[in-house]
MMTF fields as JSON, N, C-alpha, C and O atoms, coordinates in Angstrom:
{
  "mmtfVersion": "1.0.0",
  "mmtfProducer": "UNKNOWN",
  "numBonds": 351,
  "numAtoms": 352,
  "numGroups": 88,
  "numChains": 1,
  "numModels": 1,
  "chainsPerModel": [1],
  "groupsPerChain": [88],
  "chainIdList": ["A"],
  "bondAtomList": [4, 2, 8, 6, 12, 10, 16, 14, 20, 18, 24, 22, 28, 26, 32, 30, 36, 34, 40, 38, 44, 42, 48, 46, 52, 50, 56, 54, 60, 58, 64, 62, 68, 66, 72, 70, 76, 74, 80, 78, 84, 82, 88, 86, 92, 90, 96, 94, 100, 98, 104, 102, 108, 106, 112, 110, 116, 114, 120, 118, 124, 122, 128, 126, 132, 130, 136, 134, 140, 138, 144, 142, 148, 146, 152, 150, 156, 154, 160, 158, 164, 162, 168, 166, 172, 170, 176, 174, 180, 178, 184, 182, 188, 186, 192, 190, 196, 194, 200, 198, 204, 202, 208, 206, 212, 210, 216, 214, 220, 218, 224, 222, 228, 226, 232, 230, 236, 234, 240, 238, 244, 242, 248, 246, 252, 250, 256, 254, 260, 258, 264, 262, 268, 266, 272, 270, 276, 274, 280, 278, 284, 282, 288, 286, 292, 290, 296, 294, 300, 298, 304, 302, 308, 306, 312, 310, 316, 314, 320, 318, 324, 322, 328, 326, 332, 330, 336, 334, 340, 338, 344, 342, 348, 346],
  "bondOrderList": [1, 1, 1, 1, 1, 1, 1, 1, 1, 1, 1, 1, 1, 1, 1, 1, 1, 1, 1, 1, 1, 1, 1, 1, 1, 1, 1, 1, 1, 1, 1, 1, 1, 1, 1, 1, 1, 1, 1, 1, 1, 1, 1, 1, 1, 1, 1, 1, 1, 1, 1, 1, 1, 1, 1, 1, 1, 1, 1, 1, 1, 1, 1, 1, 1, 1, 1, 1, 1, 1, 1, 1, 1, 1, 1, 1, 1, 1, 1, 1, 1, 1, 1, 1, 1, 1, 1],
  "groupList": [{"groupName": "UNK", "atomNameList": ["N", "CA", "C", "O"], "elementList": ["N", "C", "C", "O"], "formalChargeList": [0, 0, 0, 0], "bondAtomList": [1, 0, 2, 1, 3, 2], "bondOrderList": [1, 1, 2], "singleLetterCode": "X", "chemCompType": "L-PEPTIDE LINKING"}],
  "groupTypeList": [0, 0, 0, 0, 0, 0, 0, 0, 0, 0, 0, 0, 0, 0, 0, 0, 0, 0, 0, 0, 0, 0, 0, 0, 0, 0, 0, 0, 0, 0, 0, 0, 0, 0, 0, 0, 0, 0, 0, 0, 0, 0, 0, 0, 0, 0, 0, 0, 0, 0, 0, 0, 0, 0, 0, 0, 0, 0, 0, 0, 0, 0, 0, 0, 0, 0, 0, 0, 0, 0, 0, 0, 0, 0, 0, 0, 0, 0, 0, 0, 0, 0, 0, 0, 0, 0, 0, 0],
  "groupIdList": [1, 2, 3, 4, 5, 6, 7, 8, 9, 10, 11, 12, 13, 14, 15, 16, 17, 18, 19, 20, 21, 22, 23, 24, 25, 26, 27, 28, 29, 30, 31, 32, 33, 34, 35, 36, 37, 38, 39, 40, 41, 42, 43, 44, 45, 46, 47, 48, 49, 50, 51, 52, 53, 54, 55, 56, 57, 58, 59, 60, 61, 62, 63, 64, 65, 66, 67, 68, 69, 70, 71, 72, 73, 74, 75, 76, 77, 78, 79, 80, 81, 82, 83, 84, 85, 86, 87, 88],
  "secStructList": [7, 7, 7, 5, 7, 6, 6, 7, 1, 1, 2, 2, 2, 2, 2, 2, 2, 2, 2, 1, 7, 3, 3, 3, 3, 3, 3, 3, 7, 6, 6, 6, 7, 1, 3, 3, 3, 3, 3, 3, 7, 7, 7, 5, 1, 1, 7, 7, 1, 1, 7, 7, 7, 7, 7, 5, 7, 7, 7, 3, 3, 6, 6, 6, 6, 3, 3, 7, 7, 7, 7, 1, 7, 7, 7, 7, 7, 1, 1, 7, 7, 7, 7, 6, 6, 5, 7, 7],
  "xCoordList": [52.256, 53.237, 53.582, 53.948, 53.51, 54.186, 55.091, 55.114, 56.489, 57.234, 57.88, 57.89, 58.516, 58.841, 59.763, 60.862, 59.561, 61.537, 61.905, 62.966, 61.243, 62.156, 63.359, 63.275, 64.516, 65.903, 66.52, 67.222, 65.674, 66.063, 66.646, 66.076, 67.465, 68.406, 68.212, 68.575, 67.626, 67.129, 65.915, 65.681, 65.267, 64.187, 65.024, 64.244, 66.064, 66.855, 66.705, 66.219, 67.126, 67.099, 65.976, 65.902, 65.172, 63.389, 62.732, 62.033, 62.921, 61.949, 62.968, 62.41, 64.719, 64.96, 64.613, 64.671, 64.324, 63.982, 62.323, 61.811, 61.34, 60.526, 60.043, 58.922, 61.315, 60.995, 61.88, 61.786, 62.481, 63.373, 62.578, 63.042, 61.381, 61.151, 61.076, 62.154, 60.061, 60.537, 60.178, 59.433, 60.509, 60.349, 58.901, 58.821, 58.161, 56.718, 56.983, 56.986, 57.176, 57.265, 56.023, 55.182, 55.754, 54.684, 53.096, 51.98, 53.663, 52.026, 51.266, 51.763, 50.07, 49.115, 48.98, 48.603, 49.352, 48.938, 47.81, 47.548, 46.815, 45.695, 45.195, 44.052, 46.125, 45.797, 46.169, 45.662, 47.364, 47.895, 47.587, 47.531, 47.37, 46.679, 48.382, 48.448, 49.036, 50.38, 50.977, 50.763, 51.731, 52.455, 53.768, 54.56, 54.118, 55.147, 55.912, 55.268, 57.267, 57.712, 57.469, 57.649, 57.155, 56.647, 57.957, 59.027, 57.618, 58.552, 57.459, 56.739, 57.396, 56.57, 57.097, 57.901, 56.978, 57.999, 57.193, 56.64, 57.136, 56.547, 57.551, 58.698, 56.961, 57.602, 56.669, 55.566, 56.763, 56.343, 56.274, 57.104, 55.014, 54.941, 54.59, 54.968, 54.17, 54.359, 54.196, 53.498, 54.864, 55.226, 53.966, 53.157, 53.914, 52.449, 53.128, 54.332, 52.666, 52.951, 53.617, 54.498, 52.704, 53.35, 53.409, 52.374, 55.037, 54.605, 54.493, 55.43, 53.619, 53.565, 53.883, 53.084, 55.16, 55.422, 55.269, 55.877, 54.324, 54.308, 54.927, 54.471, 55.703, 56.623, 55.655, 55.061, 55.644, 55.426, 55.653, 56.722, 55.519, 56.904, 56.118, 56.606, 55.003, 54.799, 55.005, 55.126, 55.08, 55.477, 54.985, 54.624, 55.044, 53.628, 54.974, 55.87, 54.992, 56.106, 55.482, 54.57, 56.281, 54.932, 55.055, 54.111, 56.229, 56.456, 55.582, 55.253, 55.05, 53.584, 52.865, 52.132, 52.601, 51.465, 50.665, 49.435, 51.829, 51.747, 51.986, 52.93, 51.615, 52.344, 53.748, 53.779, 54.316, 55.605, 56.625, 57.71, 56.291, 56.924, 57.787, 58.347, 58.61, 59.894, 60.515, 60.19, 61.377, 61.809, 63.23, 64.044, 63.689, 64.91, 65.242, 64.338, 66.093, 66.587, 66.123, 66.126, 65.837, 65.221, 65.689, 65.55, 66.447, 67.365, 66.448, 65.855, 65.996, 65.169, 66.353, 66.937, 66.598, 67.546, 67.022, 66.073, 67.418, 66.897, 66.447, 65.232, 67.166, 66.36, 66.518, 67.195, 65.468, 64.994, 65.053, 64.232, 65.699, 66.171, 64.616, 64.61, 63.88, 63.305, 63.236, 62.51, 64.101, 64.298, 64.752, 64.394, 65.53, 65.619, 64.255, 63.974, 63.613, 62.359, 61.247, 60.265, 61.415, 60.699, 60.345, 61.141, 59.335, 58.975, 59.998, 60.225, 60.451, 61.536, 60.795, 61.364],
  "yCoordList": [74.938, 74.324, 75.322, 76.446, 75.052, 75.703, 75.199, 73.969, 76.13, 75.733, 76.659, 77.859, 76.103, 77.243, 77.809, 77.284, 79.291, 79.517, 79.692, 80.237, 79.343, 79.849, 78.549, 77.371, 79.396, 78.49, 77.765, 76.766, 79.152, 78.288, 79.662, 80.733, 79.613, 80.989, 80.849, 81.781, 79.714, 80.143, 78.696, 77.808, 79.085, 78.513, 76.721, 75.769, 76.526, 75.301, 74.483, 73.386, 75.161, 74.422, 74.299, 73.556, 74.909, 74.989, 73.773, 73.039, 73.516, 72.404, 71.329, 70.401, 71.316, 70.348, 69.674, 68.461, 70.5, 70.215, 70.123, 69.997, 70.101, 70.012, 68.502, 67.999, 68.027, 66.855, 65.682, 64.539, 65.742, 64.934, 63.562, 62.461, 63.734, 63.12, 62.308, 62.079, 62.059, 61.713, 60.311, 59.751, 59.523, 58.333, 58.371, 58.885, 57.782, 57.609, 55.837, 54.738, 56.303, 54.779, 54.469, 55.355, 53.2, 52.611, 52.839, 53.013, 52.732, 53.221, 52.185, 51.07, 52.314, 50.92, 50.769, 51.602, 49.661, 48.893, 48.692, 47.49, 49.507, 48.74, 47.4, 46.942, 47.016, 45.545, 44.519, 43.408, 45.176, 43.567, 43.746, 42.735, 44.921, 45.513, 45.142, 44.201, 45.509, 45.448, 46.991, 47.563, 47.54, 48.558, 48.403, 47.54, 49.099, 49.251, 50.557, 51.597, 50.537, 52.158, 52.501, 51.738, 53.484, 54.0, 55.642, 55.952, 55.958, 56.764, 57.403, 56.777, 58.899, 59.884, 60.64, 61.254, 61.163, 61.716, 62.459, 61.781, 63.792, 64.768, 64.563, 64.174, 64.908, 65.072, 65.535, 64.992, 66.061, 66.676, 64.991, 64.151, 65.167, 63.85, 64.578, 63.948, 65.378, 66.148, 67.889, 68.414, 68.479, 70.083, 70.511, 69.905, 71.619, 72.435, 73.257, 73.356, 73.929, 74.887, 76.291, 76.957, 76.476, 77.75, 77.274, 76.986, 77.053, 76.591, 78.086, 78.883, 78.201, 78.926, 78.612, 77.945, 79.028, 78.544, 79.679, 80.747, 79.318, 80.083, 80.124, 79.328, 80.669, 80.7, 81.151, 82.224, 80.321, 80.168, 80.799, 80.417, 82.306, 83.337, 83.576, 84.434, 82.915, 83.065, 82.003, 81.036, 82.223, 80.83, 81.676, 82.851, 80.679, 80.659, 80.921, 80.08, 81.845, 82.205, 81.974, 82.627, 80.671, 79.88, 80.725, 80.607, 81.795, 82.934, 83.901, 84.541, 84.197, 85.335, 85.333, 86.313, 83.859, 83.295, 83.615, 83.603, 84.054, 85.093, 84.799, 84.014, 84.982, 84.733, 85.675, 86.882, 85.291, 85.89, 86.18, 85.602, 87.315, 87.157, 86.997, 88.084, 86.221, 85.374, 86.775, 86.816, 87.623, 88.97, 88.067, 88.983, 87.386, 87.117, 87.237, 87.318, 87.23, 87.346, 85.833, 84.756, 86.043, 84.483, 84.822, 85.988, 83.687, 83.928, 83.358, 82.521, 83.797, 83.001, 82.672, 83.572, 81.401, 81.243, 82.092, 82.772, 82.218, 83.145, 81.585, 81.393, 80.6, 79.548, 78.441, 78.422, 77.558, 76.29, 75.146, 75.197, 74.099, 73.044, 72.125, 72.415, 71.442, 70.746, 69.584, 68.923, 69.09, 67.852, 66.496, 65.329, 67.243, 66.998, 66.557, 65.446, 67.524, 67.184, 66.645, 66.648, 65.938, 65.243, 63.76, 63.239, 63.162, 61.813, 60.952, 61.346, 60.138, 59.38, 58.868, 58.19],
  "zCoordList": [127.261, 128.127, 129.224, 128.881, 130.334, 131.671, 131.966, 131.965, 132.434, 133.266, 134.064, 133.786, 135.208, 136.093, 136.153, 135.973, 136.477, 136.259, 137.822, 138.127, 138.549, 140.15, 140.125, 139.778, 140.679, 140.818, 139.33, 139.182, 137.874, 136.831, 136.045, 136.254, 135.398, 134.693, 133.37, 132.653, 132.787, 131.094, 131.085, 131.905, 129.515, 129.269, 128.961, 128.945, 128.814, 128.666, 130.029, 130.303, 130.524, 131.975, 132.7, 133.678, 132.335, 132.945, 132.301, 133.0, 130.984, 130.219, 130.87, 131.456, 130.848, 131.186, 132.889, 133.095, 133.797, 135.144, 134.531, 135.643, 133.747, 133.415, 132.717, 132.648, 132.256, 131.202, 132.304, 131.856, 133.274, 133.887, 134.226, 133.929, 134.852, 135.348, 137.247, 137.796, 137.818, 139.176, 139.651, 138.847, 140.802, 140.901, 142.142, 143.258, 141.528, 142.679, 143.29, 142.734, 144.662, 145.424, 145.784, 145.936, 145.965, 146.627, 145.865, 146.357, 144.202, 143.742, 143.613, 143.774, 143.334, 143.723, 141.955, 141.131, 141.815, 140.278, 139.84, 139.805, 139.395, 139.633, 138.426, 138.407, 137.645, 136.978, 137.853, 138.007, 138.544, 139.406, 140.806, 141.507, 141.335, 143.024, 143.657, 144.447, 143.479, 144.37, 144.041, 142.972, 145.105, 145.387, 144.389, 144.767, 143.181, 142.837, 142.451, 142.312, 142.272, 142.16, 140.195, 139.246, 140.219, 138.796, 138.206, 138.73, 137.637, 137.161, 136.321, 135.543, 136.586, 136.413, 135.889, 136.59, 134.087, 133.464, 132.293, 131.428, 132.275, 131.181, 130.072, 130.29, 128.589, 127.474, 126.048, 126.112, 125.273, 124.07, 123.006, 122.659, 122.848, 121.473, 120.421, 119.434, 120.156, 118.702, 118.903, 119.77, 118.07, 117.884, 117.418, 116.715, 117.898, 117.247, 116.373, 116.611, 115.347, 114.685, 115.018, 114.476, 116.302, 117.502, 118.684, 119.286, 119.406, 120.503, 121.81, 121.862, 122.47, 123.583, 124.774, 125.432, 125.351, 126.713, 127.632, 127.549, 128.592, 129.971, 131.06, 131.881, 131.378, 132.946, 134.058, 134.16, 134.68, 136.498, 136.819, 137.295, 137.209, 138.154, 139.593, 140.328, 140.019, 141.496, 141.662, 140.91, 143.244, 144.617, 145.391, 145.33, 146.308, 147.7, 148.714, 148.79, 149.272, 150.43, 151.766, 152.274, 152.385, 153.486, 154.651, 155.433, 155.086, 156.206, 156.057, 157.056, 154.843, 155.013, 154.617, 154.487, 154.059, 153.467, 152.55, 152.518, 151.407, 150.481, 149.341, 149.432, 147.788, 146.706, 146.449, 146.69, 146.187, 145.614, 144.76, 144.831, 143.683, 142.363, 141.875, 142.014, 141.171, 141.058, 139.588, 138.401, 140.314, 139.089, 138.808, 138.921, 138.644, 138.689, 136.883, 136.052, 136.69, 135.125, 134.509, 135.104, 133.508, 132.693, 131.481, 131.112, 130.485, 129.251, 128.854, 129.535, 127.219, 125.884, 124.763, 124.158, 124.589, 123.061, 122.201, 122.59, 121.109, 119.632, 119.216, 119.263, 118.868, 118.525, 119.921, 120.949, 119.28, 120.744, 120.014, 119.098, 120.031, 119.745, 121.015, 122.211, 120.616, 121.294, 121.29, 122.032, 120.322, 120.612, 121.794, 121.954, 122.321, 123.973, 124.678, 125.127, 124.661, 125.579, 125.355, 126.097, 123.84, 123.264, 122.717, 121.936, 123.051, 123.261, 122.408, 121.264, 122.738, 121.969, 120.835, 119.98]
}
């Protein structure tokens, strides 16, 4: 699992801007061929034994056309409740 931590202060708030979800307008249906809005939404359907999460810590800085390493402080719980971000 990846997620990013730029503009995010612990691993809680990263899966949750991770699992939110976003709205896609104008997608093409392809059973019915008409444009409708869809809802595009990550989530966990079953736990692995070990989960490994990777943080994102570059971004593309478009003024020097550069990657740019995101040092900012990032909190880990001692434990992770994942139920939240996981498939209903």
């Amino acid at each position: 699992m990846t997620t990013s931590c730029k503009d995010q202060k612990d691993l809680h708030s990263s899966l949750k801007e991770l699992t939110n979800g976003e709205i896609i307008n104008d997608f093409r249906c392809e059973s019915c061929n008409k444009k409708v809005d869809v809802e595009k939404k990550m989530s966990v359907k079953k736990l692995p034994n070990t989960l490994i999460v990777n943080l994102q810590r570059l971004d593309f800085d478009m003024e020097t056309m550069q990657p740019k390493k995101i040092n900012d402080k990032f909190e880990f719980p001692k434990t992770l409740n994942m139920r939240p971000y996981m498939l209903d």
